[in-house]
N, C-alpha and C positions, 0 to 999 in steps of 0.2 A: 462790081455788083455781084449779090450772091446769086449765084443758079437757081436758089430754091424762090427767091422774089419772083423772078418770073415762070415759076412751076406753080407757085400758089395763084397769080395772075390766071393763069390755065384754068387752073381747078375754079376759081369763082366765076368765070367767066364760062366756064363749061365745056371748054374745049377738050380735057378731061375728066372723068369720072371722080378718080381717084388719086393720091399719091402715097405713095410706099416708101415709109423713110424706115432704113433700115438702122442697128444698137449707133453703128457708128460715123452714122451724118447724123446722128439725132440734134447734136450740137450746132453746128451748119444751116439746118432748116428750120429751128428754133432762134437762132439770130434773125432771122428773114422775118416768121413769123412775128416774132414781139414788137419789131420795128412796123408792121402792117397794121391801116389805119384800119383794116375788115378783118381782123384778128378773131372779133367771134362768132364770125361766119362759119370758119371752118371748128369742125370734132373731129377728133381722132381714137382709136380703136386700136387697143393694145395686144400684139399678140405675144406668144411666147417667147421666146428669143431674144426683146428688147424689139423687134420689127413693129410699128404703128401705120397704119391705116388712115389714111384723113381725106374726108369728105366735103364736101359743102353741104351744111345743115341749112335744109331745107324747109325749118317752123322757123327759122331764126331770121327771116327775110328782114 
């Protein structure tokens, strides 16, 4: 199983805020992602570097 499946699990569940996937797990936690049936729960937030930001969007209940 990928690590990020149950990071995103966290994230929607709220045990964390946030996750910080940084240029090169982007790949890695985007396999996880697409495979997830709550895929557009979460947004993510681009920063410079290629590092993104991903939250649980919280209008999108």
């Amino acid at each position: 199983m990928n690590s990020y499946t149950e990071k995103i699990e966290s994230l929607l569940s709220e045990e964390i805020t946030e996750l910080v996937v940084e240029k090169d797990e982007f790949y890695q936690f985007r396999e996880a992602w697409v495979a997830h049936p709550k895929k557009n729960m979460i947004v993510g937030e681009a920063s410079l570097g290629g590092k993104v930001i991903y939250r649980k969007d919280k209008q999108n209940l």
